[in-house]
LUMVEXNU-707150 format. One line per 10 residues: number of its first residue (from 1); for each residue z, x, y of C-alpha. Coordinates in steps of 0.05 Angstrom, whole numbers. Layout:
// LUMVEXNU-707150
NUM	Z,X,Y  ...
// end
This chain:
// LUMVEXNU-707150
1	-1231,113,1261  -1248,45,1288  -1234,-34,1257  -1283,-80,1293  -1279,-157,1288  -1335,-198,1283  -1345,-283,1289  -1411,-314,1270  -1404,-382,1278  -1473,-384,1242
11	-1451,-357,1170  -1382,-354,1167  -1311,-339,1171  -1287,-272,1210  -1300,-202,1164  -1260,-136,1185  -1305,-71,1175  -1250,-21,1163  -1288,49,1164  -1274,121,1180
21	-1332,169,1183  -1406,161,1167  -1413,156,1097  -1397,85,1062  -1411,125,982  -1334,136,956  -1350,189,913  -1310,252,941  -1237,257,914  -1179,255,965
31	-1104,251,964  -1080,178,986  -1007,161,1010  -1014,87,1017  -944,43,991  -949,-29,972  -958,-82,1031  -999,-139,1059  -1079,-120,1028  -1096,-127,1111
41	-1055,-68,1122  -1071,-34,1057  -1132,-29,1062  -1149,-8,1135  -1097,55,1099  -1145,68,1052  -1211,67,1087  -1171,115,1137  -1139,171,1092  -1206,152,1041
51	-1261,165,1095  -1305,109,1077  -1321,38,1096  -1304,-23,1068  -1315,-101,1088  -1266,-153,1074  -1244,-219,1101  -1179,-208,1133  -1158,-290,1137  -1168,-290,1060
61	-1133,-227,1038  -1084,-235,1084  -1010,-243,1048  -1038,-211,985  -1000,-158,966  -1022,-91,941  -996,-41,892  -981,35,921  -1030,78,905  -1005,160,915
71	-1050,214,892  -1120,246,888  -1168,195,865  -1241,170,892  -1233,116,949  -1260,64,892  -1203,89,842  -1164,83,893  -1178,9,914  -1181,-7,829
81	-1112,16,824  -1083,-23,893  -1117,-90,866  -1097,-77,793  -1067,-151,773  -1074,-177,839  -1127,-240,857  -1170,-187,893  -1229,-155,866  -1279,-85,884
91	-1345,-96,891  -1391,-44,900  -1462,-48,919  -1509,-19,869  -1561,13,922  -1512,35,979  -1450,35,949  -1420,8,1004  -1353,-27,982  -1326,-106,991
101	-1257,-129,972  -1266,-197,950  -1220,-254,926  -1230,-291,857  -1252,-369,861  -1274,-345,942  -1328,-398,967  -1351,-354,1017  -1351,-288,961  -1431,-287,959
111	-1438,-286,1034  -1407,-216,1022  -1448,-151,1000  -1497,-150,936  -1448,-141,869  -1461,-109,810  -1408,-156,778  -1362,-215,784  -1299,-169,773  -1308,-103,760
121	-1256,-84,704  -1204,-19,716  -1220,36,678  -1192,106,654  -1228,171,662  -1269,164,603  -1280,84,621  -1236,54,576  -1235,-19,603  -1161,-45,632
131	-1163,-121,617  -1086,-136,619  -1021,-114,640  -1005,-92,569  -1053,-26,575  -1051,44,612  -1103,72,654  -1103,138,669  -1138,138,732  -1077,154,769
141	-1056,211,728  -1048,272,770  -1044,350,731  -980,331,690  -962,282,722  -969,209,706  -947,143,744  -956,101,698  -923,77,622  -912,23,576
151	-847,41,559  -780,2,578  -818,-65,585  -873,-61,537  -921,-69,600  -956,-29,647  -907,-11,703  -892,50,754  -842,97,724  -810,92,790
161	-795,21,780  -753,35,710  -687,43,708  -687,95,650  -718,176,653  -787,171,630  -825,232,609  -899,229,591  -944,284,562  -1011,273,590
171	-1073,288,567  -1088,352,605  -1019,374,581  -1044,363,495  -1097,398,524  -1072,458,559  -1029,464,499  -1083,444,442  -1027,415,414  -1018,410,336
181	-966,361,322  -912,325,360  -869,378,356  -912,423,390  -930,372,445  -858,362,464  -833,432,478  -853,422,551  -850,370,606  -795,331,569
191	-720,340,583  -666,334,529  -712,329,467  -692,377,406  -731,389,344  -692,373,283  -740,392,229  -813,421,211  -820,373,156  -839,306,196
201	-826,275,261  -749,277,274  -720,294,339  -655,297,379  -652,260,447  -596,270,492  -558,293,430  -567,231,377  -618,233,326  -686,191,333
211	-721,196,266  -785,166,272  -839,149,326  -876,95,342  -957,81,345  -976,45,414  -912,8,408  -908,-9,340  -852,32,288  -888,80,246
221	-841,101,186  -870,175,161  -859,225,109  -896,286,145  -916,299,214  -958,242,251  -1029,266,265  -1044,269,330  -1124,277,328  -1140,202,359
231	-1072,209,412  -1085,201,484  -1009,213,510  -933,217,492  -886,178,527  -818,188,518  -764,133,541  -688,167,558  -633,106,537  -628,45,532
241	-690,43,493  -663,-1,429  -668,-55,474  -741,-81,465  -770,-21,425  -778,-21,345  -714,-30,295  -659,-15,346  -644,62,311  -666,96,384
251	-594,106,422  -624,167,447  -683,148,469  -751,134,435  -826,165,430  -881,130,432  -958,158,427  -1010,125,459  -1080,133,425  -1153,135,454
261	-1188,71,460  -1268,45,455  -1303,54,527  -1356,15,560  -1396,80,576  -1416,126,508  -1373,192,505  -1372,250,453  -1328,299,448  -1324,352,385
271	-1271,410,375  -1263,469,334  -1204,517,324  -1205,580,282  -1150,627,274  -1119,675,209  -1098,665,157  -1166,622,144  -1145,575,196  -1193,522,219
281	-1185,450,255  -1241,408,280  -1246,340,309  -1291,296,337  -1296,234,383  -1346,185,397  -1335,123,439  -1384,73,470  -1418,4,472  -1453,-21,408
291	-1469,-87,445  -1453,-105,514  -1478,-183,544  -1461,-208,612  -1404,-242,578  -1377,-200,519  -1377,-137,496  -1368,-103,424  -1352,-29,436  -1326,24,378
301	-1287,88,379  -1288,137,317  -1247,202,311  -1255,249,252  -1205,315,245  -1187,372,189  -1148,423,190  -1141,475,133  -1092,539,132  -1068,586,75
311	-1010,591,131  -960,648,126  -913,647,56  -951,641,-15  -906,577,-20  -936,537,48  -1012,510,55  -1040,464,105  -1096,411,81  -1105,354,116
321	-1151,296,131  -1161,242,182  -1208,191,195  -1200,131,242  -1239,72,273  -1226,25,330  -1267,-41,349  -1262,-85,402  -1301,-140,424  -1286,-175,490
331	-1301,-235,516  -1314,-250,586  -1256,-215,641  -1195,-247,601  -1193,-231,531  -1204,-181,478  -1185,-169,401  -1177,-99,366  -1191,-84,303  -1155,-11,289
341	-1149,32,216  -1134,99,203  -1137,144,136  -1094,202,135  -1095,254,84  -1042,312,87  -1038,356,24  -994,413,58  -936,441,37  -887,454,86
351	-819,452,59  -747,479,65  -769,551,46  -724,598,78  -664,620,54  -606,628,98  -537,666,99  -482,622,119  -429,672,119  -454,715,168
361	-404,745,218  -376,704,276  -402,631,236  -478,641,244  -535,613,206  -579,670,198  -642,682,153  -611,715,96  -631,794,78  -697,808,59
371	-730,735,83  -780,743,137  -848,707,164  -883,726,97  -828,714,43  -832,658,4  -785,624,-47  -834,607,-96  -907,598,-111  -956,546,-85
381	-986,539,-149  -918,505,-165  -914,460,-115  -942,407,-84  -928,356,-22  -985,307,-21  -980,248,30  -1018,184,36  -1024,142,100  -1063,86,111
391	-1055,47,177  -1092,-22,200  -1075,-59,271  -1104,-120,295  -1095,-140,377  -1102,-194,413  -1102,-194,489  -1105,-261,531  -1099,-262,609  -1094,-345,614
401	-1072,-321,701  -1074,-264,744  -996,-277,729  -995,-298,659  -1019,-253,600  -1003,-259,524  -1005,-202,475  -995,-209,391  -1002,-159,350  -1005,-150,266
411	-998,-76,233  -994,-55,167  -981,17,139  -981,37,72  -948,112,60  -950,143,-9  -904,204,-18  -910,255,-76  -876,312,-81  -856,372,-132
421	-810,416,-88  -783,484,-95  -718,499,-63  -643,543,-51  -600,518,-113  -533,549,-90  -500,611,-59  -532,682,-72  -501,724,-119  -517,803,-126
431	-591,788,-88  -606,741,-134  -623,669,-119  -612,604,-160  -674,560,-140  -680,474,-166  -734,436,-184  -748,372,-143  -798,311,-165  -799,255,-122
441	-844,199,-108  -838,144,-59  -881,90,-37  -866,42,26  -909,-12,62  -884,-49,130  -916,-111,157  -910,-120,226  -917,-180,275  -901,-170,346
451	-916,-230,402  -900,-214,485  -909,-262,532  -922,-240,615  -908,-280,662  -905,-270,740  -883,-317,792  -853,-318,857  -781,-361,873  -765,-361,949
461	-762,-279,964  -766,-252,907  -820,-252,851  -804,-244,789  -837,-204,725  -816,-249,668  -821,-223,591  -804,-256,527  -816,-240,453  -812,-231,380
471	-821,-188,322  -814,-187,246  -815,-133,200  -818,-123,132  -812,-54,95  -815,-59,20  -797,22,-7  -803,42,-82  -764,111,-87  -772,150,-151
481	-723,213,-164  -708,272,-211  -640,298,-216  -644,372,-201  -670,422,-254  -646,492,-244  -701,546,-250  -696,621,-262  -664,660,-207  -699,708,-165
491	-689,779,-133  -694,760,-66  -698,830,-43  -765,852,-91  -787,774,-108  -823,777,-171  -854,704,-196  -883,744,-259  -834,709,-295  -856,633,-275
501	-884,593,-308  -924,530,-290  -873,477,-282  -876,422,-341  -897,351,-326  -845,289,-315  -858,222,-339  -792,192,-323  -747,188,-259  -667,190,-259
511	-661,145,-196  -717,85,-187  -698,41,-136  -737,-29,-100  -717,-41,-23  -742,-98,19  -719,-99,83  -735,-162,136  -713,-151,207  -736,-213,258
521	-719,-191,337  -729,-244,392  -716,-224,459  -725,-240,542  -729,-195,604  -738,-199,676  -756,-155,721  -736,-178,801  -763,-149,857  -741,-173,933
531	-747,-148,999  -821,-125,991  -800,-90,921  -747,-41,953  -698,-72,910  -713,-78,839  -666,-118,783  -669,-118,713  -635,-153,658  -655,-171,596
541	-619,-198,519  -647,-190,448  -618,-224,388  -628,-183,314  -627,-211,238  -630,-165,178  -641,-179,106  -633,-116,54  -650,-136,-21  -643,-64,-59
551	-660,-73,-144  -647,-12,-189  -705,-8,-244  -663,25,-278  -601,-15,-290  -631,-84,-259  -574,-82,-214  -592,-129,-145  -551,-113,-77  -565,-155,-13
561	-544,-148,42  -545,-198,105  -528,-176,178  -500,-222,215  -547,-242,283  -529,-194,336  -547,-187,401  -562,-132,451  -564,-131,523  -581,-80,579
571	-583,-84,660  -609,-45,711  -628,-37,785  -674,7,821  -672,15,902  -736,42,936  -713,83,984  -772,105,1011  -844,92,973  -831,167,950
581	-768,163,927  -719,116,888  -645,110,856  -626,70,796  -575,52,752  -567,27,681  -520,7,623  -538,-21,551  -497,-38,483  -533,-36,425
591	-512,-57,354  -522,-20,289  -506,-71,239  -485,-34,181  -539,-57,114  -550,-8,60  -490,-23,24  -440,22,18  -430,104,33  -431,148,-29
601	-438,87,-77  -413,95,-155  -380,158,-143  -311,163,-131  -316,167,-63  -346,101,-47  -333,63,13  -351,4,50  -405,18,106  -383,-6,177
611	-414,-35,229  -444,21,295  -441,4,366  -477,50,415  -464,36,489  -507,79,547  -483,91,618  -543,127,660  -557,136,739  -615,175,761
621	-658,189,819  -739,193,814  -787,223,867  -859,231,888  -875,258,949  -938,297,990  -982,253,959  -958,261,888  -960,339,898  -878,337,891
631	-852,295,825  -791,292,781  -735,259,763  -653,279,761  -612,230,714  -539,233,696  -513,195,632  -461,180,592  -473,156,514  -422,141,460
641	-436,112,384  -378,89,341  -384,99,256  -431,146,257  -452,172,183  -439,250,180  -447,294,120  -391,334,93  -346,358,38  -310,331,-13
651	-241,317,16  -204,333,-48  -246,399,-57  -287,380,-118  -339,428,-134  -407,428,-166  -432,466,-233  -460,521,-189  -389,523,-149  -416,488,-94
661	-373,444,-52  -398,366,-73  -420,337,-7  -404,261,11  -424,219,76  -372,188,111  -360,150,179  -339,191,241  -298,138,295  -338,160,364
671	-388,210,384  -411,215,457  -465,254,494  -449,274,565  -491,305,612  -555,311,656  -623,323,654  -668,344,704  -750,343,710  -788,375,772
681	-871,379,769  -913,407,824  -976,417,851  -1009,466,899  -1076,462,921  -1107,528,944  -1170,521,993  -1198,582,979  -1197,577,896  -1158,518,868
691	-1099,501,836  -1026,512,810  -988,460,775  -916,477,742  -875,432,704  -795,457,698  -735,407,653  -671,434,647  -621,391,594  -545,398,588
701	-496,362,552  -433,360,518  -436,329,444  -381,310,415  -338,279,366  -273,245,369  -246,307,347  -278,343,410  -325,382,359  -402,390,374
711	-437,343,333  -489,345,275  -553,387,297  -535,392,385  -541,433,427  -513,444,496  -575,456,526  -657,462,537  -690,500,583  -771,499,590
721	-823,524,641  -901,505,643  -950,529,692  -1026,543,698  -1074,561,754  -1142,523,760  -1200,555,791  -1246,500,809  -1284,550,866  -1311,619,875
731	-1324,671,823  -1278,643,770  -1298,580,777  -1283,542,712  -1225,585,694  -1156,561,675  -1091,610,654  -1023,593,635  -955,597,600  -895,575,584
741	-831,588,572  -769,550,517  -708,565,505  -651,529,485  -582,536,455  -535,545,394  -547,488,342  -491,465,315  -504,451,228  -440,450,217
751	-399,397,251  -360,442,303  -360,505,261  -437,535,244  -488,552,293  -559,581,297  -586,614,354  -650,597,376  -687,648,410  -727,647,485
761	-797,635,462  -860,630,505  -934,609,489  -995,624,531  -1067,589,542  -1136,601,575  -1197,565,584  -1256,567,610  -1303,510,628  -1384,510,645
771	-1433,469,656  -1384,416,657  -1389,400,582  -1371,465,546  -1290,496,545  -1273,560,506  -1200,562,498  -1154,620,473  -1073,594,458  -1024,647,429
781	-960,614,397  -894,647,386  -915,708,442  -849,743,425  -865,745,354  -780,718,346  -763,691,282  -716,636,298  -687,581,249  -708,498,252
791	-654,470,207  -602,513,172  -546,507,125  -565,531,51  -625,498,61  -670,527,113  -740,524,163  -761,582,196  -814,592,253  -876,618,247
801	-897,685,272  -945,696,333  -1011,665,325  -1074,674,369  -1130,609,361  -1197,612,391  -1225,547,409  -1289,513,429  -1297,442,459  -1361,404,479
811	-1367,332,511  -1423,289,526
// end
């Protein structure tokens, strides 16, 4: 390697040729170790570990500083990433490729090499163009690993720079997996995340419930599963995530998925899954430029997806529909708007349709005799689950500085829910099992506004990330509901629906209730780094109003219900030890205000609803080492709400018609989650074939109450396992095999008394890729063929049994 300085007094200041090797064309992929620092040093780094040339003008760089860069990339994604938000630019020539760092505004920028443009925008892997800090590239993701997220501060930073566990399902994970919902994307690669349910998206993290996701970063409110047809990745915040993030119901944590976006260059993809039990999904993806000028640019994005399955009890069936588009027209380097809609269709019915035995020996919830994969309560014909979703997002992106960006967003999602369901109606006598008849209907549309404001600047030694905010919401819900209607019992050990008949029709609805809800959130963050970013400080308050207008239809009664303003605050501090490695700490309080009324209202057991607090405690450590081979994350933490709303019995005994105990809601004092988590990803390169990368979390916690009983639906912990070899040389060239491996344990239904056991379970995937456009894939769910239960009591999910799908994927 040599760096030779050069002064022509003839045409110009001095240029540094930083070069190592003969070839200037930064095509080949290598692993680069470079930390942040002065550009001057940064860049001689990566021209040496890169092995390629590149010209700059040390005098004018000089005292810029760089981002780390640590990974496999190209020497030009590389350089992208290190002057990502920084005044410096990549400039590539168009015949040699030979590679200038300039400066923006430079007077002495066109004495420099040819450019193909003024400043060449980051992009992803699929060219998805990075105007501001408020997207994600992907160029520095690394196997399953990703640097990274939007998560914590609603803006692009390093994971390693949060103070809060981060995990993020990539998408080469979704795609190792072929992932079919959420659920199914989260058993791996993400510590201390439980699925509650199979009916929509409702999870456990670290122990407290998180029922519902949001939509890149705005609250999406569901009544089935969220398809995941358009989603790039899943990124899924540990903590103190109420602070900044949706309608301050994540204590846990949160999830948010990030979906594809238009690119500059035209891309295809197209998928298709088969399977039996006349299973089939599809999708396809198309993405390019309808228009591009030297100073805007109008490009699209489309994504179409099915999926149909008779799936495995006469009762279930799986039809569903998605369509979505995405514009977005930009105009010159600084600013873009994005137009976004979806239409999703899901007709599939995939209800509580198990039947358990709650007085199995030693307290477990076990599928009661006679159920298995194939039984089924009822008939389809009967039934029906038909949801509506229809989604529309407008964005607008404005960089006014290389240090000032504004971002404001409007969404609005209309859900329509109608259901006839089919379910347990009370305790089995002599095999035979009293079933109910539920209608239901509900309708809800939320209007979104969200406004964040960037702004960087630099105050004596420290510089400082500054973020401020706001967001309204309104959510009007119409809820429609049949008291229960008992239907005939059946033999559960010889079921016989000869005797059905097709249900009657309902014109009328026992329960019809209004709901508006407003909820206005202002908050401001900084983020403080000092002593060249080893030493990271974050702090950050946001205030909280909440209006809740409820109207019966039926009596004309009116409730509302006014919060007071709260406010919640978090802090945190993150040391880089080394650029590899850093520690952090955390704490947050969070407020629950308590609208809705009242707990168990016009029954005798009413009661007034009180106000939650949740408070959060977390200290962790995050590393990536031999050039991002080495990643992961241990974190320790220590989570507590007050008031929480728990399900029980009566306490004076009271019993239904069928002799079941009446169940009421009341208000538990405390319940804390206690324990660690622990994520480790690695990669090993093989010369002589490929590949390995494995991806290991282990979760444990204790969940309790005041009463030192295990909460509502915890468990004490989750165990998973991922891995895969890649061949990318010799005879199996193209070839990629893996598996992995779940398990986690008792659930507690009960509070403190009933648990189910959830079997180890393992998947397993191959692929095979040629001609670099064409991938035949083969996943087997459920390997062990073990029937475990999702959600128990007398009202029960079961798994599904082993399933083999064949797929076939082509891009262009």
């Amino acid at each position: 390697m040599f760096f030779s300085v050069g002064l022509s007094l003839l045409v110009g200041p001095t240029w540094v040729r930083a070069a190592e090797g003969p070839s200037p064309v930064a095509e080949s992929r290598r692993n680069f170790d470079v930390p942040t620092g002065d550009a001057v040093v940064t860049l001689k780094a990566v021209a040496k570990q890169g092995g390629v040339e590149i010209m700059f003008l040390a005098s004018t760089v000089r005292g810029v500083k760089t981002n780390a860069v640590h990974g496999e990339y190209t020497a030009r994604q590389a350089l992208d990433s290190m002057v990502a938000n920084t005044p410096l630019v990549v400039v590539q020539d168009e015949k040699t490729g030979a590679l200038t760092i300039q400066i923006l505004n430079d007077p002495n920028a066109q004495r420099a090499a040819p450019k193909s443009s003024d400043r060449p925008a980051a992009k992803s892997a699929d060219g998805v163009t990075t105007l501001s800090p408020f997207f994600v590239a992907d160029t520095i993701d690394k196997g399953y690993y990703s640097e990274k997220t939007l998560l914590g501060t609603r803006s692009a930073q390093s994971t390693m720079e949060i103070p809060s566990n981060i995990s993020i399902i990539n998408q080469e994970m979704l795609t190792d997996l072929k992932a079919t919902s959420l659920q199914s994307a989260l058993n791996y690669g993400s510590s201390g995340v439980k699925q509650n349910q199979a009916l929509h998206d409702d999870f456990q993290i670290r122990g407290f419930r998180t029922n519902g996701i949001m939509r890149d970063g705005i609250v999406k409110p569901s009544f089935t599963r969220t398809a995941i047809y358009d989603v790039e990745r899943v990124e899924v915040l540990k903590g103190p995530g109420a602070m900044l993030l949706g309608e301050n119901n994540f204590l846990g944590g949160a999830i948010n998925i990030i979906t594809k976006q238009p690119t500059e260059e035209f891309h295809g993809q197209a998928d298709l899954e088969v399977s039996n039990k006349n299973y089939l999904k599809y999708g396809l993806n198309l993405s390019g430029p309808i228009r591009a000028e030297d100073d805007w640019k109008l490009l699209y994005r489309v994504t179409i997806g099915g999926w149909h399955d008779d799936r495995f009890k006469e009762i279930q069936n799986k039809a569903e529909g998605f369509y979505s588009a995405t514009l977005r027209y930009l105009l010159g380097k600084k600013t873009s708007i994005t137009f976004q809609a979806y239409d999703y269709l899901n007709n599939g019915y995939a209800y509580f349709d198990d039947v358990s035995d709650s007085t199995y020996p030693n307290g477990r919830t076990v599928p009661a005799p006679f159920t298995s994969f194939d039984w089924s309560i009822a008939r389809n014909k009967d039934t029906f689950f038909n949801v509506h979703e229809k989604f529309y997002r407008a964005e607008m992106l404005q960089t006014f500085t290389e240090n000032s960006s504004l971002r404001v967003v409007y969404a609005l999602e209309d859900q329509e829910d109608r259901r006839r369901l089919i379910r347990q109606g009370g305790p089995i006598v002599n095999f035979m099992l009293p079933r109910q008849d539920l209608p239901f209907q509900a309708d809800t549309i939320v209007r979104t506004l969200q406004v964040d404001y960037l702004h960087k600047v630099e105050i004596g030694p420290t510089r400082h990330e500054f973020s401020a905010g706001a967001q309204s919401d309104v959510n009007e819900g119409f809820q429609r509901l049949n008291v229960f209607t008992n239907l005939p019992a059946i033999d559960i050990r010889h079921p016989d629906f000869s005797n059905d008949v097709l249900l009657p029709g309902f014109t009328t609805f026992s329960s019809n209730t209004y709901t508006t809800t407003t909820q206005n959130h202002y908050y401001i963050q900084d983020n403080i780094k000092a002593f060249s970013d080893k030493l990271i400080f974050v702090g950050g308050v946001r205030w909280i109003e909440r209006t809740r207008d409820a109207i019966n239809k039926n009596t004309n009664v009116e409730t509302l219900t006014r919060s007071p303003r709260v406010r919640v605050n978090k802090w945190g501090v993150v040391y880089r030890v080394t650029p590899a490695i850093s520690v952090y700490g955390t704490q947050a309080a969070n407020v629950f205000p308590a609208t809705g009324g009242n707990l168990n209202p016009g029954t005798p057991y009413e009661t007034t609803r009180k106000d939650q607090d949740g408070t959060l405690k977390e200290a962790g450590l995050k590393f990536n080492a031999l050039n991002g081979h080495l990643y992961g994350s241990v974190a320790y933490f220590d989570m507590a709400m007050t008031n929480v709303v728990v399900g029980g019995n009566a306490p004076d005994g009271s019993v239904d018609a069928l002799g079941r105990p009446i169940q009421i809601n009341t208000q538990q004092a405390e319940q804390r989650s206690k324990g660690y988590e622990i994520e480790i990803g690695y990669r090993q390169d093989f010369t002589a074939f490929g590949h390995a990368d494995i991806i290991t979390t282990y979760y444990n916690a204790d969940s309790i109450d005041e009463k030192g009983a295990k909460f509502y639906n915890s468990v004490p912990y989750i165990y998973t396992f991922l891995g895969k070899v890649t061949f990318t040389k010799g005879a199996l060239k193209g070839l990629t095999v893996g598996a992995g491996i779940h398990e986690q344990g008792p659930i507690t239904e009960i509070v403190g008394v009933t648990t189910n056991y959830w079997p180890t379970t393992a998947d397993a995937f191959a692929a095979y890729t040629f001609r670099d456009k064409w991938r035949l894939s083969v996943n087997v769910d459920n390997l062990t063929n073990k029937y475990y239960i999702i959600t128990g009591g007398s009202l029960s999910q079961g798994s599904d049994p082993r399933r083999t799908r064949m797929g076939m994927s082509y891009n262009w």
